[in-house]
C-alpha angles and dihedrals in degrees: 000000000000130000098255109115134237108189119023114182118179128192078332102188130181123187125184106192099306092337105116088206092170128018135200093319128175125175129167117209103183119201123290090018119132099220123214106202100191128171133138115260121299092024088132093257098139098041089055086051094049087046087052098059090034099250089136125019125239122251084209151357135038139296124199119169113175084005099291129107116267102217104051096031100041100124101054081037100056089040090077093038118098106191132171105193114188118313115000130217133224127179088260092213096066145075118274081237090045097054084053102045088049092045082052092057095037084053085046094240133149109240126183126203089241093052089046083052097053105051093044086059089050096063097036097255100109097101086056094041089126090035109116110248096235087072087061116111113227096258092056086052083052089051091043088048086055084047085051086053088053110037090097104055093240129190099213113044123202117194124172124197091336100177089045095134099013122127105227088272107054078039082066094050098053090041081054103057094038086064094036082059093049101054099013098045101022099237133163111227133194102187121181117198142152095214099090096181084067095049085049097056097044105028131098095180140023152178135198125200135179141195086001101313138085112258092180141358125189152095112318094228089046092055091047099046096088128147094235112073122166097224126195120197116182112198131173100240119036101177088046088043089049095045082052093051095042102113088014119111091235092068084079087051099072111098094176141001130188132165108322089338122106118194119200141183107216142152109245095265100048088062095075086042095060091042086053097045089051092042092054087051101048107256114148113236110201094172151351118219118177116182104205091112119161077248086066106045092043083050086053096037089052092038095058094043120192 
């Protein structure tokens, strides 16, 4: 990953009437992240995507995205974004090959049957490649919705809400490719989503805004690296655990304990220290839990607001 950046947003601003839907906002996505925009809903996310491919106009701020201005270069700049924005729709009637081959000629781009194939493969819908469109369950139009985003080959990649409608697997899959894309292919990708645990598996950097502004905007592994991590460690014997612990410092670092369950408060390397110490003394570990997920902190950044 270098420092050019991909998407540059200044002081961006949307009103609707008197409905301030995104306010003041600035991000930053650099070349090669994988971007989390997270937010709750009615945080103004999809109104900052739709602002991003031009599908609304700004009532304020700037917009560059490779380093050139949105508004007066849109048309060179949407040529090398590839976006799937909600649901997406396909002439039902058709072939899955047949709906990309028609959106290459409606884009005015020259696809080949190789490159169609590819990208079908790419999202687990070439064996259904003739099938009509309107057999397709919703979670394969939200596959060939991903295969529409990439038919083009685009540098900068939009996606929002990609596993809406996929059962966990098909949500791997997608997980999978997103981060095939991004160190295989070399793709910047600004990814929404609500399932913060996805985010969470595929994302370098992330923002979260609410009610139209940025709370925080950062690495993901640097948000999450905090001192204070709620711990569980689930052993198979808790009297024999406390009598162990008793003299030790960790002993004021139990926050709660409850039937074979052990709650800590710990920094992150002390997490691996204390599973040593009980492991040398014989205490049997059956599992680790922390709950620092990025879930969590998103649930404490928007609960403490500005």
């Amino acid at each position: 990953m270098t420092n050019d950046k991909i998407i540059e947003v200044q002081n961006l601003t949307k009103y609707f009437g008197d409905l301030c839907a995104v306010n003041n906002l600035n991000l930053n996505v650099y070349n090669g992240d994988v971007f989390g925009f997270l937010g709750p809903n009615g945080a103004g996310k999809s109104t900052t995507i739709r602002m991003l491919i031009s599908l609304i106009a700004p009532t304020d701020g700037n917009i560059k995205i490779f380093g050139k201005e949105l508004r007066i270069n849109r048309i060179e700049i949407l040529k090398k974004i590839g976006a799937i924005i909600e649901k997406p729709d396909f002439y039902g009637y058709l072939s899955a090959y047949k709906n990309l081959e028609i959106l290459g000629k409606l884009s005015q781009i020259d696809v080949t049957r190789n490159r169609i194939m590819e990208v079908l493969e790419l999202v687990g819908l070439e064996k259904r490649y003739k099938s009509k469109v309107k057999t397709y369950s919703f979670g394969m139009k939200q596959r060939l919705g991903l295969a529409q985003a990439l038919i083009h080959d685009p540098e900068l990649i939009i996606l929002d809400e990609p596993t809406t409608g996929l059962d966990p697997q098909g949500m791997k899959e997608v997980r999978d490719l997103i981060l095939f894309l991004s160190h295989e292919r070399k793709k910047t990708i600004f990814i929404s989503s609500h399932l913060l645990n996805e985010i969470e598996l595929v994302a370098n950097r992330m923002i979260i805004i609410d009610k139209g502004s940025a709370i925080v905007e950062g690495y993901v592994n640097d948000l999450l690296n905090v001192d204070n991590l709620k711990v569980t460690f689930e052993v198979k014997d808790t009297e024999k655990t406390k009598m162990i612990l008793q003299g030790t410092s960790w002993l004021n670092k139990i926050e709660s304990l409850a039937n074979n369950k052990i709650v800590f408060i710990l920094a992150n390397p002390e997490i691996s220290r204390l599973n040593k110490f009980m492991v040398e003394n014989g205490i049997e570990v059956d599992a680790i839990i922390p709950s620092r997920s990025l879930e969590q902190y998103f649930l404490n950044i928007t609960e403490k607001g500005f």
